[in-house]
N, C-alpha and C positions, 0 to 999 in steps of 0.2 A: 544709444539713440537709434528710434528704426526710422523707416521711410525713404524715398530717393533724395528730397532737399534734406535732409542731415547729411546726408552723402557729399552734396557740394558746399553747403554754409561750413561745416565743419560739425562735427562730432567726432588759439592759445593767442595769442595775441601777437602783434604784426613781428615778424621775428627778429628778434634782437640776441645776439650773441653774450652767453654767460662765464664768465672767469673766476679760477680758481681750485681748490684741489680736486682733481681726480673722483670722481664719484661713485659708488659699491653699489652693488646690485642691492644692497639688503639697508641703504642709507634711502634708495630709491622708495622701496616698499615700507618703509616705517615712515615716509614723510607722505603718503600715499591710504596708508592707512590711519595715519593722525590725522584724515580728513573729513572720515566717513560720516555721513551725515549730513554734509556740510550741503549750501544750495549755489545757484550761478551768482547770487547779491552776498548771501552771507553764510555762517559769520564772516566769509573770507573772500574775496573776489580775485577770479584766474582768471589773470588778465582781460581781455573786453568779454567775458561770459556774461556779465549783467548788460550792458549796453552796445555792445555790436550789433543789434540789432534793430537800428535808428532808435537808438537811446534804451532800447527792451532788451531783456536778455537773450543772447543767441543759444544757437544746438554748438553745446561747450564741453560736449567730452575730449575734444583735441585740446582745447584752451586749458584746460585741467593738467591732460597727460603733461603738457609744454609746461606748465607752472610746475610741477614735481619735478621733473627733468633739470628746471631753472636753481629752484631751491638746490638743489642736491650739488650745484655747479658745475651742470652739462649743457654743452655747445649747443644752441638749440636752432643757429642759425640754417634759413631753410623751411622752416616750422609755421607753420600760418594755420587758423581756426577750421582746417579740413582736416578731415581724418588720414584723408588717402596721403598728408604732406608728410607724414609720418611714414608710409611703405617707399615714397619717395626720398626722405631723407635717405633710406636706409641703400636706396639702390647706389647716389649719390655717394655713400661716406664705403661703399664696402659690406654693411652691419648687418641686412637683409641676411634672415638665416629660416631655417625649415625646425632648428630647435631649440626650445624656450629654457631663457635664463629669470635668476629673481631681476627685476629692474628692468627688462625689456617693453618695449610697446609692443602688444599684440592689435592686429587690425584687420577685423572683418569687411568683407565681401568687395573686397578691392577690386573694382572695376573699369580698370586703367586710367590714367589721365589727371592721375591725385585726386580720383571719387573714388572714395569707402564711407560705407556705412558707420563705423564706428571703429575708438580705439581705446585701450585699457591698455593697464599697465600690471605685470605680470609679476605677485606678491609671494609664490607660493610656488617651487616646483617639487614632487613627489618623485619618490622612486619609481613607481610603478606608471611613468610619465604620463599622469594627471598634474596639475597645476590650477590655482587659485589666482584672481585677479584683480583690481579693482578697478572701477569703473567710474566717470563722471558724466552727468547728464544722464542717468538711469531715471528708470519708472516714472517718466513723468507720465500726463496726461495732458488732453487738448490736440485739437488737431491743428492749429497754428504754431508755427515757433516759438512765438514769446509765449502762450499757454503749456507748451508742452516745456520748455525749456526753465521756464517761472515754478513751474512744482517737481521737475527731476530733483536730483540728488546725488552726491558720492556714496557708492553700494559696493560691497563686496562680492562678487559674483562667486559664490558657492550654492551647494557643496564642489568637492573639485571638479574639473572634469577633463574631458582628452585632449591632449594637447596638439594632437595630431593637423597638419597641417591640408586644408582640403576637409575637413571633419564641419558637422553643424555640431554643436554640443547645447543637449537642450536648454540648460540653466542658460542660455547665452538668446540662441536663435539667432544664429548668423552664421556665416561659414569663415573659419579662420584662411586668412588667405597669407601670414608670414608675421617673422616676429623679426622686431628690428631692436640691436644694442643702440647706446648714446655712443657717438662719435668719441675716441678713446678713451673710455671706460666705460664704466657702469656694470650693464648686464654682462651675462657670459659670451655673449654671440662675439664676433666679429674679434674674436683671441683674446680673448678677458676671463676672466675668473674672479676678480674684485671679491673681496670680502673672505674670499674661502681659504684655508690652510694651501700652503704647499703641500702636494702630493699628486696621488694617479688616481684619475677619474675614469669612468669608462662615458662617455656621449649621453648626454638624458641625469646624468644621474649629478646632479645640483648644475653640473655646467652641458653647455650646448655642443652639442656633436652628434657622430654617428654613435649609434649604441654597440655597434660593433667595432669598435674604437677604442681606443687608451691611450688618456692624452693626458698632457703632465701639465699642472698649477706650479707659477713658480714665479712669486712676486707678482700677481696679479695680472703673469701673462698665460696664454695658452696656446699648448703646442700639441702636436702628434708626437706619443711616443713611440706606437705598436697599435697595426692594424691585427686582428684579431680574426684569425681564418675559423678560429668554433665558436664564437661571441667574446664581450667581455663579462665578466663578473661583478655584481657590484657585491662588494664588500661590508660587513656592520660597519659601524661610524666609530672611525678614528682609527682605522686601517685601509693600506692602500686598496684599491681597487686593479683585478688582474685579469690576463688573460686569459679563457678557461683551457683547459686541458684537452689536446683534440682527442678525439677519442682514438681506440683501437683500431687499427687500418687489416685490412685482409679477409679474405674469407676466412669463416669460421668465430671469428671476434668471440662472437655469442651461438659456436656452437652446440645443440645439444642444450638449450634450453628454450624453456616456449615462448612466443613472441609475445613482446608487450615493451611497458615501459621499467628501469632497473638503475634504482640510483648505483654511481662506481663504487663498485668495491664491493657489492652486494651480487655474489655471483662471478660478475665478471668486471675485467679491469676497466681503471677510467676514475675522473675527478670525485671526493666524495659528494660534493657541493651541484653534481652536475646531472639530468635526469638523462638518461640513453634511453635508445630505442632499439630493441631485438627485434629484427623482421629477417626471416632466412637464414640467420647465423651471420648476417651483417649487424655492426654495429654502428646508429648514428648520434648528435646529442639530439633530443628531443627539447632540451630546456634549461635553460643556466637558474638556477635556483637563489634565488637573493638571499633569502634566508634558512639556508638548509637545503637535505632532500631526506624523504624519510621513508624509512623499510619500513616496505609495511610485509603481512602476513604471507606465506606463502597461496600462491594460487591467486594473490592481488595486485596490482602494477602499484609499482613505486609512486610517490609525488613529491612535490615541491613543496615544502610545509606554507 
């Protein structure tokens, strides 16, 4: 929803507290995405999105995010048809976090005082930390609330884009200002991991952290297990994710060969998985390789496949 009044009307209804099991980041975005399409009257009405706004439909992208939240059996007290009540919850419960889980609220251009522009809910996070989201109260038109809020829509907000916090990301047009878990569980943020195997994750990579991080899933909670002084690795699926290999220390590492970049073990020592950088016969890493690193030709710099 754009404009400064979606900022204050909200872009979920008066908030009422939801009980029951524990909610997954991935129960979150399937009930989220069973919606797409959907308008503020029908087929399905989140909470006052059709008539909050003396009997007309309001700007119901909160009222939306609060009804998925609801369903899924997350605490939503706190929660009321603004967007910014969401960057608020999160300051409130702990949950506010800088990186994005499945299940989280993401909410633009938060402008203190529980005014944001808009809030989605976070269906989709990639390795290469892009993420996919979906939205309520999208593409309407009208320049009145109940015209613009009467033809929006539940929209998927693709293709992916960066999740970066501080970022405008064009598919969006708004600047992401934080992403916030549900109050004990849900998304990844705020020591959750819901939905995901026990094991080690590095930060970004399905759960929320630092990316130079390795932190351990283990029944749905999350912890630090190893900060990571040359990054972490993320690993193919269905192997743990590690910390990378620092590289060779000293002068000389790399010397006697010419500067550039050299996957380990190609030349000189170091992870095979991991790209280095020959400058002066120092050795650094250049690049933690998610899926490989690959020799290439002599007289060519290595890369990361």
């Amino acid at each position: 929803m754009l404009g400064a009044a979606a900022a204050v009307v909200g872009c979920a209804a008066e908030p009422t507290a939801s009980s029951g099991a524990k909610a997954t980041g991935d129960d979150i975005a399937s009930i989220a995405r069973g919606q797409l399409g959907g308008h503020a009257c029908y087929p399905q009405v989140f909470g006052s999105s059709c008539t909050g706004n003396g009997g007309q439909p309001e700007y119901w992208c909160a009222d939306f995010a609060k009804w998925v939240w609801q369903q899924a059996g997350v605490d939503t007290s706190g929660l009321t048809a603004a967007a910014g009540s969401f960057y608020v919850y999160g300051q409130n419960h702990g949950t506010l976090h800088q990186w994005p889980s499945v299940g989280d609220a993401v909410v633009f251009d938060y402008a203190g005082g529980g005014y944001a522009d808009h809030v989605a809910l976070v269906t989709q996070v990639n390795g290469d930390g892009t993420i996919e989201a979906v939205s309520g109260d999208w593409a309407g038109s009208g320049a009145s609330e109940a015209a613009f809020s009467s033809t929006s829509y539940v929209a998927l907000n693709a293709p992916a884009f960066s999740s970066t916090v501080g970022g405008t990301p064009s598919v969006i047009g708004m600047t992401i200002s934080g992403y916030i878990s549900p109050s004990g569980g849900g998304g990844g943020g705020g020591g959750g991991c819901g939905g995901y195997e026990d094991g080690l994750y590095c930060g970004g990579d399905y759960v929320s952290g630092d990316p130079s991080t390795l932190y351990r899933c283990s029944g749905g909670n999350l912890s630090v297990e190893q900060s990571c002084d040359s990054g972490c690795q993320v690993m193919p699926s269905g192997q743990n994710d590690q910390c990378a290999a620092p590289p060779p220390s000293g002068n000389g590492a790399c010397a006697g060969y010419y500067d550039g970049l050299y996957c380990g073990g190609d030349y000189i020592p170091g992870d095979s998985s991991t790209l280095y950088r020959c400058s002066g016969g120092s050795l650094s890493v250049d690049q933690i390789c998610a899926g490989g690193c690959e020799v290439m030709a002599d007289g060519t710099n290595d890369r990361c496949y």
